[in-house]
DRENDODO-263300 format. One record per residue (C-alpha): residue number from 0; x, y, z. Coordinates in steps of 0.5 Angstrom, whole numbers, plus 500, padded with zeros to 3 digits. Layout:
BEGIN
PT  num  east  north   up
PT  NUM     X      Y    Z
...
***
This chain:
BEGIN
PT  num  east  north   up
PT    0   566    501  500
PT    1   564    496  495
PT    2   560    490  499
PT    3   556    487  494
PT    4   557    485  487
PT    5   553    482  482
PT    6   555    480  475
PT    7   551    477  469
PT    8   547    471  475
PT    9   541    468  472
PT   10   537    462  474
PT   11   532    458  472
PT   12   525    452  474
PT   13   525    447  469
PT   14   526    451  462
PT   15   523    457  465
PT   16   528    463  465
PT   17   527    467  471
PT   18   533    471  472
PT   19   537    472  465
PT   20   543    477  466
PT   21   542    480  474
PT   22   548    486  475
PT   23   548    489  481
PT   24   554    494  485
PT   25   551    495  493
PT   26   556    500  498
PT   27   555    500  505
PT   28   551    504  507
PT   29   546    503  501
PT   30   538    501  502
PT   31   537    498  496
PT   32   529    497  494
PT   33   528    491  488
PT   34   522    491  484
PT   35   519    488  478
PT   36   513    485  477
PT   37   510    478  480
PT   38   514    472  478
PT   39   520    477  475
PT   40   525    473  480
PT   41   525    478  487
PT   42   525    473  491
PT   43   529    467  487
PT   44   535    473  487
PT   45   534    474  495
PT   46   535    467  497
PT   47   541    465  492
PT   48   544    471  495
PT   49   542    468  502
PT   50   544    461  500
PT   51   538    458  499
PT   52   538    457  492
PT   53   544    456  487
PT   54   545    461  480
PT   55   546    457  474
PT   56   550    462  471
PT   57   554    469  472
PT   58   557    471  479
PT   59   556    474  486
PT   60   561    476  491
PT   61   561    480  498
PT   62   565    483  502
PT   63   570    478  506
PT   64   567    477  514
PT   65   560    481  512
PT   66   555    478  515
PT   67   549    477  512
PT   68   542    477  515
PT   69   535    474  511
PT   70   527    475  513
PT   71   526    468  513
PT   72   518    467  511
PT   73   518    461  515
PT   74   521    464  521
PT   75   521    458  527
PT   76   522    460  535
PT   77   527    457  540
PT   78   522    451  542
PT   79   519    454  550
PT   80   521    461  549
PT   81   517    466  551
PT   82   515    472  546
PT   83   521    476  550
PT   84   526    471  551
PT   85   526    469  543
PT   86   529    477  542
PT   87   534    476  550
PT   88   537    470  546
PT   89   540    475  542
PT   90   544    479  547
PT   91   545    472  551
PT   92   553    473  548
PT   93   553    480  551
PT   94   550    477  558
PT   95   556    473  559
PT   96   560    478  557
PT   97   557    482  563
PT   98   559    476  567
PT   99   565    475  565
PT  100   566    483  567
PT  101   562    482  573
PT  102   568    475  576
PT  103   574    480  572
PT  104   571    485  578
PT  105   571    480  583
PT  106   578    478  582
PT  107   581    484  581
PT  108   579    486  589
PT  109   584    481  591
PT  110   590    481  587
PT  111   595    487  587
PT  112   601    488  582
PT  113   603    486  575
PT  114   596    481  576
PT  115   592    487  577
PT  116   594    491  572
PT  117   593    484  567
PT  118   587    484  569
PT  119   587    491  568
PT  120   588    492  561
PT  121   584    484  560
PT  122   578    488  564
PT  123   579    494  560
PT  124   579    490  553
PT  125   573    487  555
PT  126   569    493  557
PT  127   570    496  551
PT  128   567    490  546
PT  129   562    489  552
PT  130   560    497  550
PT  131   559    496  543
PT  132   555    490  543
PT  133   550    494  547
PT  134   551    492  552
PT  135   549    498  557
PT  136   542    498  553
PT  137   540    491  550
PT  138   534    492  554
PT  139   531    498  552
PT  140   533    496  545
PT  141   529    488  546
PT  142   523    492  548
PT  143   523    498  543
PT  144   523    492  538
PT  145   518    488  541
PT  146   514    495  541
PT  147   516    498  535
PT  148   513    491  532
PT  149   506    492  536
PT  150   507    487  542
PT  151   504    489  547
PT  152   508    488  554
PT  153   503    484  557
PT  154   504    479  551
PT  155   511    479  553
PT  156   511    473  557
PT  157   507    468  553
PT  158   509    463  548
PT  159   512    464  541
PT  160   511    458  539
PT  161   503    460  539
PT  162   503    466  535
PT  163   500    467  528
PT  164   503    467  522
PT  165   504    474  521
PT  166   506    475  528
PT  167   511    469  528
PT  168   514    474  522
PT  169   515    480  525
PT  170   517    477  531
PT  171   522    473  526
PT  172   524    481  524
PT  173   524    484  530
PT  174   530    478  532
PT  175   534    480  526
PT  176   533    487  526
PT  177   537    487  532
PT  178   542    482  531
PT  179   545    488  526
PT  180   547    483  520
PT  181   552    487  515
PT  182   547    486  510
PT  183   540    486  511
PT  184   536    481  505
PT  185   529    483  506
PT  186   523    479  503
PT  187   516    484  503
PT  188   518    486  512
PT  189   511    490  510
PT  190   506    485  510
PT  191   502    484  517
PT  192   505    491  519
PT  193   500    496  522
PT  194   501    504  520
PT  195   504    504  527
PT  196   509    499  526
PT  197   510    501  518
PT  198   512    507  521
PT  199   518    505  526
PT  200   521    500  521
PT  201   522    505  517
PT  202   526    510  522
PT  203   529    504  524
PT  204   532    502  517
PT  205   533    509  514
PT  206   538    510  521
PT  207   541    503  519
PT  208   549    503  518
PT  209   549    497  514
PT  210   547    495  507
PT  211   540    492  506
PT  212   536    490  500
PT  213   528    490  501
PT  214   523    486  496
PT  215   517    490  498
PT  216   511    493  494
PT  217   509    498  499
PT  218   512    505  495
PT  219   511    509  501
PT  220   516    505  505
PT  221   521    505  499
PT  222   520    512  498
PT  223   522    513  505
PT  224   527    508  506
PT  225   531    507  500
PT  226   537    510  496
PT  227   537    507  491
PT  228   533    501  486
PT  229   533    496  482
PT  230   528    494  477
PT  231   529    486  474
PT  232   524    487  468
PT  233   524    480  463
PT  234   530    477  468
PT  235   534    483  466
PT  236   537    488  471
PT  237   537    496  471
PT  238   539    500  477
PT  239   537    507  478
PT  240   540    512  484
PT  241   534    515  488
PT  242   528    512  492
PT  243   522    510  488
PT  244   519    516  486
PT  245   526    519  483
PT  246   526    512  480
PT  247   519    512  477
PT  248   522    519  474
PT  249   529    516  471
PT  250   525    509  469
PT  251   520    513  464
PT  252   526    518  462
PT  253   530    511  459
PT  254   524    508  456
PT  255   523    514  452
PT  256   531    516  450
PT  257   531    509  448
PT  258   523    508  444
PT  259   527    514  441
PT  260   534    511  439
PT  261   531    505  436
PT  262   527    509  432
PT  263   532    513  430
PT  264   536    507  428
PT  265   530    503  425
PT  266   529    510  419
PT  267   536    510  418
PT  268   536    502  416
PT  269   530    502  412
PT  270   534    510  409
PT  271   540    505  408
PT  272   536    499  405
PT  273   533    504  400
PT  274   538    507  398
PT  275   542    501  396
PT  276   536    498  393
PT  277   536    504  388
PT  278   544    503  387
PT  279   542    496  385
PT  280   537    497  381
PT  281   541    502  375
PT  282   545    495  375
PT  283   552    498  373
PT  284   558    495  376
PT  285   560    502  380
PT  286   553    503  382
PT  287   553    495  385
PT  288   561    496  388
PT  289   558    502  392
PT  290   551    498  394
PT  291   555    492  397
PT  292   559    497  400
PT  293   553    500  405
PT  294   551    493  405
PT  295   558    491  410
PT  296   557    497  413
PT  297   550    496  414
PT  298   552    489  417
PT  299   557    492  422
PT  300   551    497  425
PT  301   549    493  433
PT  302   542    493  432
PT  303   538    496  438
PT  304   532    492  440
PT  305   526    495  441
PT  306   525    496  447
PT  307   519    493  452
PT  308   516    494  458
PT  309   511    488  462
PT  310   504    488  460
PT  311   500    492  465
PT  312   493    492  467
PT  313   488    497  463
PT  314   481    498  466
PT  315   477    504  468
PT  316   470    503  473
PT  317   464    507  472
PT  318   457    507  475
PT  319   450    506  472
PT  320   447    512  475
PT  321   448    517  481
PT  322   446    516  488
PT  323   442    521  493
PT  324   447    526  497
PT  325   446    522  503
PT  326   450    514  501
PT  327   450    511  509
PT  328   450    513  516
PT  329   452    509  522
PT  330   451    510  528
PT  331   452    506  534
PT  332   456    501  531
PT  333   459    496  536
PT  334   462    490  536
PT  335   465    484  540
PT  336   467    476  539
PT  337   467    473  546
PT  338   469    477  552
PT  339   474    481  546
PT  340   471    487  545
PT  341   474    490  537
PT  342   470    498  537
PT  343   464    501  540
PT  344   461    508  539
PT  345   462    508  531
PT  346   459    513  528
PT  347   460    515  520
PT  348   456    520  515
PT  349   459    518  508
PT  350   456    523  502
PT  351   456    522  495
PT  352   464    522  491
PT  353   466    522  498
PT  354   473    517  497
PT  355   474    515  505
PT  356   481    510  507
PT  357   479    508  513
PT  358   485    506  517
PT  359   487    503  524
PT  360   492    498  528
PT  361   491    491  526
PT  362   486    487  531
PT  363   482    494  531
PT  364   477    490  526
PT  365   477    494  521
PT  366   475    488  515
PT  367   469    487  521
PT  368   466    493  521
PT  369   466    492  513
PT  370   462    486  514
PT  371   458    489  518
PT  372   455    494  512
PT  373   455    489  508
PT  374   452    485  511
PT  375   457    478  512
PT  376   457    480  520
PT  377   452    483  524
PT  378   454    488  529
PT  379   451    487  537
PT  380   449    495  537
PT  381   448    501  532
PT  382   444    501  526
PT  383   447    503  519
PT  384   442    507  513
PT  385   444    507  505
PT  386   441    514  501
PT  387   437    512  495
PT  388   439    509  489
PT  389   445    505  492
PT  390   449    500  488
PT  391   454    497  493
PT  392   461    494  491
PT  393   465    490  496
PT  394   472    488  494
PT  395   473    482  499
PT  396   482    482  500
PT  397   481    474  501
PT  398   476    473  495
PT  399   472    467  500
PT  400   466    469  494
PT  401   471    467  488
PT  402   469    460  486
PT  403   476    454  485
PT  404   472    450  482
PT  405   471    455  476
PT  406   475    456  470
PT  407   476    464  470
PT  408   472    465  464
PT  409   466    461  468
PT  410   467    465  474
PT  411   466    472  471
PT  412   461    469  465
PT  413   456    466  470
PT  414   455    473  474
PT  415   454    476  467
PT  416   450    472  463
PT  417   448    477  459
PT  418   454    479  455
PT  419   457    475  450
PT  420   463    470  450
PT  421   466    477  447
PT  422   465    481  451
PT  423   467    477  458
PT  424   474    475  454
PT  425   475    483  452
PT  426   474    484  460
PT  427   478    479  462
PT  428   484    481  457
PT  429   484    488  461
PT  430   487    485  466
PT  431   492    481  463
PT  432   488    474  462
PT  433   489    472  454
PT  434   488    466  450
PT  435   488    459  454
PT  436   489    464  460
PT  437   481    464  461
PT  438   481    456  462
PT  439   484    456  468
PT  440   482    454  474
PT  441   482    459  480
PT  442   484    455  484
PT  443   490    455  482
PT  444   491    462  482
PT  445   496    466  485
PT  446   494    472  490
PT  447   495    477  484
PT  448   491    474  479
PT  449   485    472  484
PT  450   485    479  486
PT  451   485    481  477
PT  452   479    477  477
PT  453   476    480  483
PT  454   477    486  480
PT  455   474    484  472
PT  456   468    482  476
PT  457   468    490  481
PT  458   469    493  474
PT  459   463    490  470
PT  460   458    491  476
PT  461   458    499  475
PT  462   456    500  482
PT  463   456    507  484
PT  464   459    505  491
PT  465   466    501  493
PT  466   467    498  500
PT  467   474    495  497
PT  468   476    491  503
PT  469   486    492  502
PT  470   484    492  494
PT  471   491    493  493
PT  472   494    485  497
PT  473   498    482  493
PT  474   498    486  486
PT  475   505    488  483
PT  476   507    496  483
PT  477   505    496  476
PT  478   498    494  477
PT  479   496    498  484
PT  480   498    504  479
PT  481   493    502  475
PT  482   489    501  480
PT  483   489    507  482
PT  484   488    511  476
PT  485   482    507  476
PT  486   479    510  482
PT  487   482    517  480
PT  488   477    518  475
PT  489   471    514  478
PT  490   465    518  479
PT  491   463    514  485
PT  492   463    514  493
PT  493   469    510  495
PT  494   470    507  503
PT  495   476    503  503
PT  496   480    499  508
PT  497   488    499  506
PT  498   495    499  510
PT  499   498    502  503
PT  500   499    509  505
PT  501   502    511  497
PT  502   495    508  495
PT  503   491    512  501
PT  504   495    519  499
PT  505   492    517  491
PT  506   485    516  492
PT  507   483    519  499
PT  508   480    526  500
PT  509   478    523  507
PT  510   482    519  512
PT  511   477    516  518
PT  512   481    512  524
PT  513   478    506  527
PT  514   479    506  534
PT  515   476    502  541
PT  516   472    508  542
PT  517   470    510  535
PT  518   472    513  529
PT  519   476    520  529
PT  520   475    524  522
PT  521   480    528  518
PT  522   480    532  511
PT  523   486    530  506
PT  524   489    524  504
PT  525   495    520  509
PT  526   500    526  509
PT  527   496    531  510
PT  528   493    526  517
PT  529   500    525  519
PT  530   503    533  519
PT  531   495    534  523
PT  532   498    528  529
PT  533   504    531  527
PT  534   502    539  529
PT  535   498    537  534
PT  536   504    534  537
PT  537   508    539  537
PT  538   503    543  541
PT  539   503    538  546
PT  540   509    538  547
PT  541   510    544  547
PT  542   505    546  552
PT  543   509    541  557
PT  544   515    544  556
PT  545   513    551  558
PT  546   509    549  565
PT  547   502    551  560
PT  548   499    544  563
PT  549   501    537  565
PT  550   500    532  559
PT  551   494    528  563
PT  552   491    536  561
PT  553   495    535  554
PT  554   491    530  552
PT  555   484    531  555
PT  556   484    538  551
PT  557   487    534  544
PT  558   480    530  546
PT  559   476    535  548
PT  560   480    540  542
PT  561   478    533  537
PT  562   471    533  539
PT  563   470    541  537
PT  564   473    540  531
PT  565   468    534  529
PT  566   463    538  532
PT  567   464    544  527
PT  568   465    539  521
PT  569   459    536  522
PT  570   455    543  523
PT  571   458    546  516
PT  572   457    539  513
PT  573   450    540  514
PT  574   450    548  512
PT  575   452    546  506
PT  576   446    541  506
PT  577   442    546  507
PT  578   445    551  503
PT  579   444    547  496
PT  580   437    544  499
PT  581   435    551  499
PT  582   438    552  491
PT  583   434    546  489
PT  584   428    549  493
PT  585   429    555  489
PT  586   429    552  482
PT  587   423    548  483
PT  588   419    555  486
PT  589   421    558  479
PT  590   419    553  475
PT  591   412    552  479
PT  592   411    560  477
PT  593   412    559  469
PT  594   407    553  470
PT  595   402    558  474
PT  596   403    564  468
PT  597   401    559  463
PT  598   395    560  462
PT  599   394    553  460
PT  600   394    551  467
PT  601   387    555  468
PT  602   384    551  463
PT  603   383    544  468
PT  604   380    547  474
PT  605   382    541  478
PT  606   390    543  475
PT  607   390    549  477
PT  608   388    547  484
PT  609   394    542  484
PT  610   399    547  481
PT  611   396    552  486
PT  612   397    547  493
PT  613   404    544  490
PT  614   405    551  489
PT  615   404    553  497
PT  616   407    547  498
PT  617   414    548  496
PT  618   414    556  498
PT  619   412    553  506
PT  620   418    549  505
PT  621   422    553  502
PT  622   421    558  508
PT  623   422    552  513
PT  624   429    551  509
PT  625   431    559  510
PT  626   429    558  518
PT  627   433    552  519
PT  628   440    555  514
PT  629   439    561  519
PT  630   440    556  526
PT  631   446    552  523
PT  632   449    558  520
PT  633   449    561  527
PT  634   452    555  531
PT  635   457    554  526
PT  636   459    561  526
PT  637   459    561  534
***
C-alpha cells in the first residue's frame, strides 16, 4: 500500500535551486535510504516532509491518519525529567489504561448482572487496546532502548537535561523509536552511535513495521537496513530497488546505458546533418525538398542530455621512502582524567603495511590514545617505541590544526613553501577546491570541506605512516569511496580509529579493540572480526546449554582461549621475523664471500683484515639467528 508520495517537489534558498524535480513512491513496509552528495538537499526534503519547511513547487501526499515521526537534531527533554522518565513518558497514556483497567476490575467486584456484563465487554475492549500498546512490556522495551542507545543503567536516573550533545540525540532517537510512528523520517541516526548501538539500530529497524526514510552516509547501515534508495543528484531524484550496494550496481549500469544513448543519438544527429548539408550542396530543387524534409524530422528528435554525475574527489597518497619492519610498539600504555580511568595495560605491535581500524565503545578513549602516540597527551604509564625512517601523518577528525583565519590556499601554501602557486592549486583542485574557490577563508567551511583540505595537506606530506583520527566525519559517500581507494593503493602502515564499518571492511587487514583492560587483536577486516565474536558466541552458548560449563567458566575460558590465541600470534609474528632475519643474513654472508674471493681484497692487508672480522662477524650472527628461529619454531609448534 502506497503511503508516500512525491511529485515534481522542488525548493529553493535565495536564488539557489536546491531541490528541482523530487519524485518518490514509499509502500509501507518500505526503508527508504537518501543519498546524494552534500548541500544536494537531503535534508531540505526531510523537513518539508515533517513540515519544518514549505516546497516551492510540486507535491506530496501521505496516507490519511499516518502518523509521522521526525529525529529532531535539536531534540530537548521535558523540563526535570531523568534520562528513564523521558522514555516512561511514552507509555504515560498506556499507565493510565492500566489504571483505568485496574478501577474497571475493582468495580466489577461489586456489580452483578447487565451492569457486569457492561462492564464486561467495556473492560474487554479495554484490554485488547491495552495489549497493543505494550502494555504488558513497555518496560523491557524502555530499557532495551535506553541500553540499545548505550545508557548504562546507573546513568538512568540523572537529568536529561545535563546530557551532551550527542547523547540528547540518541536519547531523542531512542524516545521516537519507541513511540512507533507510521513513517520514520531519519536525519543521519548514526552519528554519535558507537559499533555496539550501531549494531542495535539496525536490528531495530530491519524488524520495524513501518516505513521510514533515512539520511545517512554510513553505507554499512543502509546496507543492512534499506530496501530501497533514493538518490538526488543536481536536485533531481531517481529511485532504485535493493540496499545500497545493489544500488551502486544499478546506478553505474544507468549511467553507462545513458553515456550510451546519448552517444548513439549525438552520431545519428551529426549523420543526419551531413547528409543534409551534402542535399543542400547539389542545389537542386528536389535535393533541397528532401534536405528540408530531414530537417523537420530532425527538429522532432527529443534530444538526450548528456548525461552528469557530481564532481568527485580524485587524489592518491604515496610515501617518500620506506620504514624499517618494526613501525611502533606500545607497551603499558595507561590513561585517566581525574578519578575516570579510560584504558590501561595497552599493548600493540604494529609492523610495516600493517592497515589497523582500531575500534571501541564511545568514551573507551580511542581519540586519546591517538594523542598519546602523537604526542598532544601523554599517558600516565607505558612508553611507546617508533622503528626507523618514520614519517608520521596524523588526520585529526576536528581539524583544531586548520587555521580560520587563513584562505584555503594559504593554509596549504604555507606548509608548503617549496612548491609553486601551480602546484598547490593543481593539489587543491583534486579535492574540488577550483578557481576563486581557493580564497575562501577556512573558517567558513563546512565539516566536509575542512576535512578536504585536511586531506590536500595528509596528501602532499608523503608520509609513510597515517594515525587517521574518524577520517571519513563529514565526507559525502562519493568522497569516502575515493578516500578509500586512496588507502587501497597506499604503500604505507595505516592505524586508523573509525565507526564506519563499510570503510574498516576496505582498507583494514587488522581489527584492534580498545577496551579498559587493553587492546584485543584480530586478523581480517570488520566481517571477519564479527562472525569470529559471532563463532565464539555460538560455542558459548552451546557449552551452556549442553551442561559442558556454566557461563562464569564460559567466559573465563574465551579469555583464557584469547589470551592463547595472541600469544601464539605474537610467536608466529616473530618466527616470520626470524625467518626473514636469517634470509637477509644469508644474502649478506654470500656477498661477503664474493668479496673475500676477489683477489683485490688481498691487496690491502688492513682490507683483508676488516673483510675477514666482518666476515666472522655475520657468520656468529647468522648462527645466533638459527638458534633463536629454532626456540621460536619449537614454541609455536607447541
Amino acid at each position: 500500500m502506497i503511503i508516500l508520495e512525491i511529485r515534481s517537489l522542488s525548493k529553493a534558498f535565495a536564488g539557489n535551486t536546491v531541490l528541482k524535480n523530487v519524485n518518490m513512491t514509499l509502500q509501507n513496509g518500505q526503508r527508504m535510504g537518501l543519498v546524494g552528495v552534500n548541500g544536494c538537499g537531503k535534508t531540505t526534503l526531510l523537513r518539508i516532509l515533517a513540515g519544518k519547511e514549505q516546497a516551492d513547487g510540486g507535491t506530496w501526499n501521505l496516507q490519511k491518519g499516518l502518523r509521522m515521526g521526525y529525529l529532531e537534531q535539536s531534540y530537548v527533554p521535558e523540563k526535570g525529567a531523568t534520562i528513564l522518565r523521558e522514555l516512561e513518558r511514552v507509555y504515560d497514556p498506556v499507565v493510565r489504561m492500566e489504571e483505568r483497567l485496574r478501577a474497571m476490575e475493582e468495580r466489577m467486584a461489586l456489580v452483578t448482572g447487565a451492569e457486569l456484563d457492561r462492564l464486561g465487554a467495556e473492560y474487554a475492549h479495554l484490554q485488547e487496546r491495552f495489549e497493543k500498546a505494550d502494555g504488558y512490556s513497555w518496560h523491557s522495551l524502555v530499557q532495551g532502548a535506553l541500553k540499545g542507545m548505550g545508557f548504562e543503567e546507573s546513568r538512568w536516573g540523572q537529568s536529561a537535561e545535563k546530557l551532551s550533545g550527542g547523547e540528547m540525540t540518541r536519547l531523542g532517537l531512542a524516545r521516537l523509536l519507541l513511540e512507533k510512528p507510521d513513517l520514520l523520517l531519519l536525519d543521519e541516526p548514526t552519528n554519535h552511535l558507537d559499533l555496539e548501538a550501531l549494531s542495535w539500530l539496525e536490528k531495530y529497524l530491519s524488524a520495524y513495521r513501518g516505513a521510514v526514510i533515512v539520511v545517512s552516509h554510513d553505507r554499512y547501515f543502509l546496507d543492512r537496513v534499506c530496501t530501497d534508495m533514493t538518490e538526488i543528484l543536481l536536485g533531481v531524484s531517481e529511485q532504485y530497488s535493493g540496499n545500497y550496494s545493489r544500488y551502486m550496481e544499478q546506478r553505474s549500469e544507468r549511467f553507462e546505458s545513458r553515456m550510451r544513448a546519448w552517444e548513439q543519438q549525438r552520431e545519428e544527429i551529426a549523420r543526419q546533418e551531413a547528409v543534409i548539408a551534402r542535399l543542400r550542396s547539389f542545389n537542386r530543387e528536389k535535393s533541397i525538398k528532401r534536405a528540408e524534409s530531414r530537417v523537420k524530422a530532425l527538429e522532432k528528435i527529443e534530444r538526450l542530455e548528456k548525461p552528469v554525475d557530481e564532481k568527485q574527489v580524485r587524489f592518491s597518497f604515496d610515501i617518500n621512502r620506506r620504514t624499517g619492519e618494526d613501525v611502533m610498539e606500545i607497551r603499558g600504555f595507561k590513561k585517566s582524567f581525574g578519578d575516570r580511568r579510560l584504558f590501561e595495560n595497552v599493548n600493540l605491535k604494529v609492523y610495516a603495511g600493517d592497515r589497523i581500524a582500531l575500534i571501541g565503545p564511545n568514551g573507551i578513549g580511542k581519540t586519546t590514545l591517538l594523542k598519546c602516540l602523537i604526542g598532544r597527551e601523554k599517558p600516565d604509564g607505558g612508553y611507546v617505541r617508533w622503528g626507523a625512517n618514520i614519517d608520521l601523518g596524523y588526520y585529526d577528525q576536528l581539524q583544531q590544526d586548520l587555521h580560520n583565519d587563513k584562505t584555503i590556499l594559504r593554509e596549504v601554501w604555507d606548509d608548503f613553501v617549496r612548491l609553486s602557486q601551480t602546484e598547490v592549486r593543481s593539489a587543491l583542485g583534486l579535492f574540488l577546491f577550483t578557481g576563486e574557490d581557493v580564497f575562501m577563508q577556512v573558517g567558513s567551511l563546512s565539516g566536509g570541506e575542512r576535512g578536504r583540505v585536511a586531506l590536500t595537506k595528509l596528501m602532499l606530506r608523503k608520509d609513510n605512516v597515517l594515525i587517521m583520527d574518524e577520517p571519513t566525519n563529514h565526507l559525502d559517500v562519493d568522497s569516502r569511496e575515493v578516500l578509500e581507494d586512496a588507502l587501497e593503493a597506499y604503500p604505507g602502515t595505516i592505524l586508523a580509529v573509525s565507526h564506519d564499518r563499510y570503510f574498516i571492511n576496505r582498507f583494514a587487514t587488522k581489527v584492534a579493540v580498545l577496551t579498559a583492560d587493553g587492546i584485543e587483536m584480530h586478523s581480517g577486516n570488520y566481517d571477519d572480526y564479527i562472525a569470529e565474536i559471532e563463532r565464539e558466541h555460538a560455542g558459548e552458548e552451546e557449552a551452556f546449554r549442553t551442561g559442558g560449563m556454566t557461563r562464569t567458566e564460559a567466559q573465563k575460558e574465551k579469555r583464557k582461549a584469547r589470551a592463547e590465541k595472541e600469544q601464539k600470534k605474537a610467536l608466529q609474528e616473530a618466527v616470520r621475523r626470524a625467518e626473514e632475519r636469517i634470509s637477509s643474513l644469508e644474502e649478506a654472508v654470500a656477498a661477503q664471500e664474493k668479496v673475500m674471493a676477489s683477489p683485490e681484497t688481498y691487496q690491502d692487508p688492513n682490507a683483508a683484515q676488516e673483510s675477514a672480522r666482518r666476515y666472522k662477524a655475520l657468520k656468529e650472527e647468522l648462527a645466533a639467528a638459527y638458534t633463536e628461529w629454532e626456540t621460536l619454531a619449537a614454541e609455536a609448534e607447541g
